[in-house]
C-alpha positions in Angstrom: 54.0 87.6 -202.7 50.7 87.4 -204.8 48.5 88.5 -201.9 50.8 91.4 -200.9 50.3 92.4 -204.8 46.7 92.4 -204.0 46.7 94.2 -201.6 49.2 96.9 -202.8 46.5 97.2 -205.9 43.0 97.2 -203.6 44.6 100.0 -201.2 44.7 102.2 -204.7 41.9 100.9 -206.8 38.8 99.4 -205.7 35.8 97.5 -207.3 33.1 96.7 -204.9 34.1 99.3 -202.2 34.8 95.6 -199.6 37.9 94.8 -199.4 37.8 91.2 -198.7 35.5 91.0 -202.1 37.9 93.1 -203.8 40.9 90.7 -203.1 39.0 87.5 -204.5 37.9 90.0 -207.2 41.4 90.9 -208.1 42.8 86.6 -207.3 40.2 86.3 -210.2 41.4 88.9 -212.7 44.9 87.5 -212.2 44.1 84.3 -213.1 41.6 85.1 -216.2 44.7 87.2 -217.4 47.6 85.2 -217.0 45.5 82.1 -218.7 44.5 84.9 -221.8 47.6 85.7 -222.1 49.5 83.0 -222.1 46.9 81.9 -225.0 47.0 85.2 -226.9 51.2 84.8 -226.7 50.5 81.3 -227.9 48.5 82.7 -230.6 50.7 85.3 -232.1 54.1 83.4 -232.0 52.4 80.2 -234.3 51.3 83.0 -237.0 54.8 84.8 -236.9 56.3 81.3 -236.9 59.2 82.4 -234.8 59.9 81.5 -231.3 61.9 83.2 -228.9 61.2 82.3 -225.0 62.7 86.0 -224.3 60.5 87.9 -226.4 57.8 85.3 -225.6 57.7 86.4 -222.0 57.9 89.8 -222.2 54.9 89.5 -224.6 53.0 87.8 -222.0 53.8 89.9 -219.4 52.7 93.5 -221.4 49.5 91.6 -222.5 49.0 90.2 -219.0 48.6 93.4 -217.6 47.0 94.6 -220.1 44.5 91.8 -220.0 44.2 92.2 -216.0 43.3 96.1 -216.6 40.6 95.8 -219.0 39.4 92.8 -216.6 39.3 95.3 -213.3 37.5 98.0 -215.3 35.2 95.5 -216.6 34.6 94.5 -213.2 34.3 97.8 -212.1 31.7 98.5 -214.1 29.7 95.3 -213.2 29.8 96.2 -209.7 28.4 100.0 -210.6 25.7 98.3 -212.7 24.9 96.2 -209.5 25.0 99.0 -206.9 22.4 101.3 -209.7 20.0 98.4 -210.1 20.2 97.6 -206.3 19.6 101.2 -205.2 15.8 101.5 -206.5 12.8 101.3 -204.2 10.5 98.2 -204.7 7.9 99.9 -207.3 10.9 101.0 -210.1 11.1 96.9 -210.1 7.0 96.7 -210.6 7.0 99.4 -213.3 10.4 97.7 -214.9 8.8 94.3 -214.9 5.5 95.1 -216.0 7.0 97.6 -219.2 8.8 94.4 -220.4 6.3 92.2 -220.1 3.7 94.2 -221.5 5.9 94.9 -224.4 6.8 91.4 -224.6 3.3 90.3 -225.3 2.8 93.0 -227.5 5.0 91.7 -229.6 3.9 87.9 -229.5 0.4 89.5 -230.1 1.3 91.4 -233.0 3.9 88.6 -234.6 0.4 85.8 -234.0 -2.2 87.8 -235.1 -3.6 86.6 -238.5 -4.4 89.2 -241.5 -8.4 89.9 -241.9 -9.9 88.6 -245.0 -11.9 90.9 -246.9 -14.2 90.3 -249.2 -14.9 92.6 -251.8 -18.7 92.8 -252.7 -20.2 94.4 -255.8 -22.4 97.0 -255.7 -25.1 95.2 -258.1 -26.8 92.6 -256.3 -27.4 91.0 -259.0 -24.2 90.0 -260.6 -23.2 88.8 -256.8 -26.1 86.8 -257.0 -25.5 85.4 -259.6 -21.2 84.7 -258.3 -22.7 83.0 -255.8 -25.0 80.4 -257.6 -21.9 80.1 -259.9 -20.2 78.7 -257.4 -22.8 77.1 -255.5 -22.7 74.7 -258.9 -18.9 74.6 -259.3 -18.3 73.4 -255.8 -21.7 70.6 -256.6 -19.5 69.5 -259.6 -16.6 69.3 -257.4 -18.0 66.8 -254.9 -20.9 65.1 -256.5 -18.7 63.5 -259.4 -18.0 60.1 -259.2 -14.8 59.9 -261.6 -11.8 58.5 -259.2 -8.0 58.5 -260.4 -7.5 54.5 -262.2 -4.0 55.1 -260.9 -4.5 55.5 -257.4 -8.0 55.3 -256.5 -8.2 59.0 -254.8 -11.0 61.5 -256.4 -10.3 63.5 -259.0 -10.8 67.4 -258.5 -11.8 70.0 -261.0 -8.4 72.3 -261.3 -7.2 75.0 -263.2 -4.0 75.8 -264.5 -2.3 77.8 -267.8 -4.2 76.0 -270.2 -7.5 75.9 -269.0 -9.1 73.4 -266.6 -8.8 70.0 -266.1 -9.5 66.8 -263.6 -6.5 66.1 -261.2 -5.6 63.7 -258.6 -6.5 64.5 -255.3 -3.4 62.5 -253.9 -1.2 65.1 -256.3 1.9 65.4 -256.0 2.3 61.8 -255.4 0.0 61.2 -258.0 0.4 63.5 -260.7 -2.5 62.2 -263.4 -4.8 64.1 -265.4 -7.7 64.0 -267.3 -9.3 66.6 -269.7 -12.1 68.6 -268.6 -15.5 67.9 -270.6 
C-alpha cells in the first residue's frame, strides 16, 4: 500500500528527476512527517488540555500532509540547488573558492592587525629635548631606587594617581601598600 502511494505521487511530482531516488526520497518524507506530526499533535493537545483520539487523528493526519508537502518542496529545492552548483565548469569552482578565501583572510587580516602608534612630536626641538631627558631621569628613578615593599619584599614603583604621586608595590593588586613620594 505504502509503495503504491509512492509511486501514485513520483508519477505526478518529482524531486530529483530518478525515479528510484525519488521513491526513497519520498519513503523519507513520510517518515520525517508522520514522526512531526505525531509530535506537533502531541504538542497541541497537552496545552489545550483536552483529549479526544477522534480529533487527535484527524489532527495528525491534516498536519501530516501538511508536514510531508513542505518536506517534498524542501527537497525539491535541495535537489535544484544540487543540479545549479553541479552544472558549472571546473574554473566557476576556482574563482568561487579563491573569492572566499581571499575574503576570508581579509577579514582575519583586518580583525589581527594592531593600530599604529603615533607619536606626536613638537615642533621646538628644544622642549622635546628637554621631554626626553625628563624622562630619561624619571625612568633612572624608577629602577635605580633601592626601597622594596616591607610587606612583601617586591620593588616599589613610582605611580601616579588623583592625588599626586606615590611609591607602590610592584606585586599590586595582591599587595596594595603605599608609601608617600619624597
Amino acid at each position: 500500500m505504502g509503495k503504491t502511494i509512492i509511486n501514485f505521487i513520483s508519477s505526478y511530482y518529482s524531486i530529483s528527476g530518478n525515479e528510484n531516488i525519488d521513491v526513497f526520497l519520498f519513503f523519507i518524507t513520510g517518515l520525517l512527517a508522520y514522526t512531526l506530526a505525531f509530535k506537533l499533535v502531541e504538542i497541541i493537545f497537552n496545552k489545550m488540555g483536552f483529549y479526544n483520539s477522534k480529533l487527535m487523528s484527524n489532527c495528525h493526519w491534516i498536519i501530516r500532509i501538511g508536514v510531508f508537502v513542505v518536506i517534498t518542496v524542501v527537497f525539491k529545492e535541495i535537489f535544484k540547488f544540487i543540479y545549479w552548483v553541479t552544472s558549472f565548469d571546473w574554473w566557476v569552482y576556482l574563482v568561487i573558492f579563491t573569492s572566499v578565501t581571499s575574503f576570508a583572510f581579509a577579514i582575519y587580516y583586518l580583525k589581527k592587525k594592531k593600530p599604529e602608534r603615533r607619536v606626536e612630536e613638537n615642533t621646538n626641538e628644544g622642549t622635546r629635548n628637554e621631554n626626553v631627558e625628563q624622562l630619561v631621569q624619571e625612568t633612572r628613578v624608577v629602577y635605580n631606587t633601592s626601597d622594596y615593599c616591607p610587606l612583601c619584599k617586591s620593588k616599589l614603583n613610582r605611580r601616579e594617581g588623583p592625588y599626586g604621586h606615590f611609591w607602590g608595590c610592584g606585586n599590586f593588586p595582591k599587595c596594595k601598600y603605599t608609601r608617600k613620594y619624597k
